[in-house]
N, C-alpha and C positions, 0 to 999 in steps of 0.2 A: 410349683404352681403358686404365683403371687394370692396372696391371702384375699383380697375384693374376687378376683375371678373365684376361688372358690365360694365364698360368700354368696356372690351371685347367684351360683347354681345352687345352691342349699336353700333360699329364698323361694328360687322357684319353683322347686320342688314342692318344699313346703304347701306353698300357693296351687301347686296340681293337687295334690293329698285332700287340699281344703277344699277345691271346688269338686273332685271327686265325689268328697264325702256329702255336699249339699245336690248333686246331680241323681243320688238316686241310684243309678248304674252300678256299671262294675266296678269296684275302687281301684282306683291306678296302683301300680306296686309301689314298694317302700324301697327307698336308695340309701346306700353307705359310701362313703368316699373314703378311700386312703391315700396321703398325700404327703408329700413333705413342700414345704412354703423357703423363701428367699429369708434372710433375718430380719425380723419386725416384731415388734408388741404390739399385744390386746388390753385392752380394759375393758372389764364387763360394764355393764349399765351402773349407775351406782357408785363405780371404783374412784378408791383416793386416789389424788394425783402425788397424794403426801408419800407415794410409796414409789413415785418414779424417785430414781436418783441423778433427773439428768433436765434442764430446760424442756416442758413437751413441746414449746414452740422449734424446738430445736433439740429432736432426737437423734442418736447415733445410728437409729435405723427407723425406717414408717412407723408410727403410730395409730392406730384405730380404738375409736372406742365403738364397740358395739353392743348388741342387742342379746348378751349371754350372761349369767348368773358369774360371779366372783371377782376377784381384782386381776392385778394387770399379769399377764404371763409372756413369755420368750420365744418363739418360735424360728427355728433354724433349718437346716437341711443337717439331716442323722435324726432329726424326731418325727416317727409318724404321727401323723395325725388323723385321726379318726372320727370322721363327722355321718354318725346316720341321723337320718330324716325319716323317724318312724311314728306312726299314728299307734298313740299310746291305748287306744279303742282297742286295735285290735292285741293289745298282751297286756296292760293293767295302768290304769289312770290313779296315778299315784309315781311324782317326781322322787319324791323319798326314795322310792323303791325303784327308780330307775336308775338313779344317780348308783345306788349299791351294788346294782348287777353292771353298768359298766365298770365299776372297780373290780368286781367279782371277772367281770372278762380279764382285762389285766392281770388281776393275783391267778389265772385260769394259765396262760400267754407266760407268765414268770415260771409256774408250775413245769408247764411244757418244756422251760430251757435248764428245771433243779433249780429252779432257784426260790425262796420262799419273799413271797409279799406280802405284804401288809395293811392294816388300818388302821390309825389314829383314833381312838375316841373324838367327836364331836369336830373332825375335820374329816374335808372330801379330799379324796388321791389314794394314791400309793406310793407307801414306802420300801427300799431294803435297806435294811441296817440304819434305821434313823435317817436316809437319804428319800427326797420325794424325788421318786422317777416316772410317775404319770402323775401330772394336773388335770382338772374335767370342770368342765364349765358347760353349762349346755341354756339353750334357749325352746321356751315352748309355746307356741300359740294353737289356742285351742285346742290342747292334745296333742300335736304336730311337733314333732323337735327338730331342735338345726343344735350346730355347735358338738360341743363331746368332751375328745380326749386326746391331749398331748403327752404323749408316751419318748421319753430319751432313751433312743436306741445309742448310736455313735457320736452324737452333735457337741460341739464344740458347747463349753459352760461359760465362755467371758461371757456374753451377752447378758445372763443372769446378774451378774456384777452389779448390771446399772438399773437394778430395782429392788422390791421388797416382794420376792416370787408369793404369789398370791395374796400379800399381806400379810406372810408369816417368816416375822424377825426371827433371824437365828437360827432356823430351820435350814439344814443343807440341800442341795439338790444335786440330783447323781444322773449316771447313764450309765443301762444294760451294760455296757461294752466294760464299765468299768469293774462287773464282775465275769462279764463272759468276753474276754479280749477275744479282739475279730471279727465279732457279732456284727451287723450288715441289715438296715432295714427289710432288703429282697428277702432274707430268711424271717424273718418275723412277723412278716405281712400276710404267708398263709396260717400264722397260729392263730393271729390275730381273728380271719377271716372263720376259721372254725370254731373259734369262742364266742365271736359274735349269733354265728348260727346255733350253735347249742343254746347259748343262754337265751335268745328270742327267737329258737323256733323258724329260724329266718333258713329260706332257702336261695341262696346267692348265684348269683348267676350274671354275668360279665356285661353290661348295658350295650346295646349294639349300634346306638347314634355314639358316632364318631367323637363329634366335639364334647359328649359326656367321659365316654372310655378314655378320652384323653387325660381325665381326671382320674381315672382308674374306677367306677362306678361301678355296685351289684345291686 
């Protein structure tokens, strides 16, 4: 799924959530998308360009900067990506603590395949074995989130080459596969799916307009 289409849809969602919540009514549901994207970088709002390794006028893949908390990250096909759009109203307004239970879903997701993940003191992700194999950047307007979590299932690493992954020098970056050989995002997408529902409570359920499902949406 090119990265602006997904984008898009997480926007407008957001934007249903928001007039939802000023309408009074009955609040429209909350959506998650899992996807994997064509090869491109992100920069959050804010990000050095000191940590691309490559002309931005002229990257080896699209470049976007967007509207999401951290520096720049890689995104490839073998890494799911994981974007909910949830109104922090209704489970706890408090980023802090939401940033934690998405990592908490992942080290949940690792758990599930034996394998043990990790946290860093005073840095966002997961690790195994000193390897970051989920990034999480998320964006929130009033309460509402877009953005998330890039998680390396199978996905090829050169791309990472041509930056400073997150802004953190020297720090290695891994994929699933490279401790569970074989591993296949189709298999990790329902762990994924019931960590997310545990840890918020969330009841998922397959979005039934078309052009969303294409996105794979609950």
């Amino acid at each position: 799924m090119p990265f602006v289409q997904a984008w898009t849809w997480q926007r407008l969602w957001q934007e249903r959530l928001l007039k939802g919540a000023d309408s009074g009514g009955d609040p429209p549901p909350e959506a998650v998308w899992l996807l994997q994207h064509p090869p491109c970088y992100t920069l959050g709002r804010g990000a050095s360009e000191d940590h691309l390794l490559f002309d931005p006028e002229h990257p080896p893949a699209p470049l976007h900067r967007i509207d999401r908390g951290g520096e720049v990250t890689h995104h490839a096909p073998g890494q799911l990506v994981i974007y909910p759009v949830l109104d922090l109203h209704r489970h706890r307004t408090d980023l802090h603590w939401y940033l934690r239970q998405l990592e908490q879903v992942v080290i949940d997701v690792l758990a599930a395949l034996g394998l043990r993940g990790e946290r860093i003191e005073g840095l966002t992700g997961v690790w195994l074995d000193q390897c970051k194999v989920a990034a999480i950047g998320v964006g929130c307007r009033r309460w509402i989130t877009q953005h998330g979590v890039a998680l390396n299932v199978n996905c090829a690493l050169e791309g990472f080459e041509s930056v400073v992954p997150c802004g953190l020098a020297g720090r290695a970056v891994g994929c699933l596969s490279d401790w569970c050989p074989g591993l296949h995002v189709s298999e990790v997408q329902p762990l994924v799916c019931d960590a997310l529902a545990a840890r918020f409570g969330l009841c998922l359920e397959p979005n039934a307009d078309a052009a969303i499902a294409e996105g794979r949406c609950w």
